[in-house]
N, C-alpha and C positions, 0 to 999 in steps of 0.2 A: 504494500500500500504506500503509497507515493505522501500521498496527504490525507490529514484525519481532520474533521468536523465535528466541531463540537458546537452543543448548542445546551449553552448555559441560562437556567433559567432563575434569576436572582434580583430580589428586590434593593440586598443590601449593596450602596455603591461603594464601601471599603470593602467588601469579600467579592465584590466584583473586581476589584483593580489587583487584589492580591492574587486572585485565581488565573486572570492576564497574566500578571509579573512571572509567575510559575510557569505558565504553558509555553512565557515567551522563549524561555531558559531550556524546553522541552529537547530530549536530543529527537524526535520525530518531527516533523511538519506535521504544525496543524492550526487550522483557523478557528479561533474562537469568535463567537456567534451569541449577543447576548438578549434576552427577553429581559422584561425590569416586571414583567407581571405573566398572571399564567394566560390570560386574553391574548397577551401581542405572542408567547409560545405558542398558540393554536394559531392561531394566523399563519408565524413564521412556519412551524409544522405541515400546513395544508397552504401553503404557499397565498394567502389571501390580504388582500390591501398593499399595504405599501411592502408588501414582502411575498410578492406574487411572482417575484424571480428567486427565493432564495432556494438553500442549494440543504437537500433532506440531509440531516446531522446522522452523522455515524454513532454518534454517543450522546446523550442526555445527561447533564448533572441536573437536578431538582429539587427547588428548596420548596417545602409541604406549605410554609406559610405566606402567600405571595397575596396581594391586593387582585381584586376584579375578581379571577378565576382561583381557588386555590388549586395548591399541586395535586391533591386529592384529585380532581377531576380533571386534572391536566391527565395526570398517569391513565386515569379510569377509561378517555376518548383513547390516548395514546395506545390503550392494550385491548380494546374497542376493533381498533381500525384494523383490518387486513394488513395493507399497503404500511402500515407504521408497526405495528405491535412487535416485530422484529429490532429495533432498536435498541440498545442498552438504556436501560434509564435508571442513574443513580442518582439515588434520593440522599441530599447534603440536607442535613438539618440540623437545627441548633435543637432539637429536642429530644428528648431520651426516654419519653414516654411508653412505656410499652404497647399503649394502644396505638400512637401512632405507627412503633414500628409493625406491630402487626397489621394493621388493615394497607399500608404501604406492600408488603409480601400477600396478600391477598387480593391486592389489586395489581400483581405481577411486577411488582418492583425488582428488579435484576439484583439489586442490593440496598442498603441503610446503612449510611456512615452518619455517626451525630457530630457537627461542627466543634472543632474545640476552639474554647474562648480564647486562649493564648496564642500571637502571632506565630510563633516556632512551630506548636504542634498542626496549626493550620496550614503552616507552608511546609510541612512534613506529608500530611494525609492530600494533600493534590497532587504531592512527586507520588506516594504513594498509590492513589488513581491512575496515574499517567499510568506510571513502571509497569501495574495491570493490565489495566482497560487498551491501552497501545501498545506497550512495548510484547506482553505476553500472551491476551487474550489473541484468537482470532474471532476476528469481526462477521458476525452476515452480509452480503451483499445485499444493499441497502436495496437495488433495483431490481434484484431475481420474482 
């Protein structure tokens, strides 16, 4: 794989620049793609408004508590959809709930990482993601 697509869905814009800074450092290519709410993720996802050219993500990061749409329902259409349900989508959250994480794995959540509060451990677990999800994982072909 040449280049990887991500498409990050986050409302915070400090774990947004942090999660940039990390992927920039990435030893793979890969473009990061960002949603600030889970409405413009379903747009961007189904290619609709002002995102009616964007290019289907290889990998979903998703944070559960977003404005407009929550992640809950972002995941729920995402693993809904024929054409989409193949997708990784890892759920970043700042919550450790057990309910959350359970009904995130019940609505087909690839995985549940809880956000840690401290800069280090934060910029630990997205090398960690990467090293995964691109360096180890094999991917589906998004267009099969």
């Amino acid at each position: 794989m040449c280049s990887i697509e991500i498409l990050l869905v986050e409302d915070n814009p400090g774990d947004v620049e942090l999660t940039r800074e990390v992927l920039e450092e990435a030893k793979i290519k890969n473009h990061l793609h960002v949603a600030m709410d889970g409405e413009e993720a379903l747009d961007y996802l189904f290619q609709r408004g002002k995102h009616e050219s964007s290019t289907i993500p290889d990998i979903i990061l998703l944070d559960l508590n977003l404005p407009k749409v929550s992640g809950r329902e972002v995941l729920q259409v995402i693993k809904k959809c024929p054409e989409r349900r193949r997708i990784p989508v890892i759920v970043l959250s700042s919550s450790e709930a057990a309910r959350d994480i359970q009904d995130s794995y019940n609505l087909h959540a690839n995985c549940f990482i809880t956000k840690p509060v401290k800069f280090e451990k934060f910029l630990s677990v997205v090398q960690m993601i990467e090293s995964f999800w691109i360096d180890i994982v094999k991917l589906p072909n998004k267009y099969a």
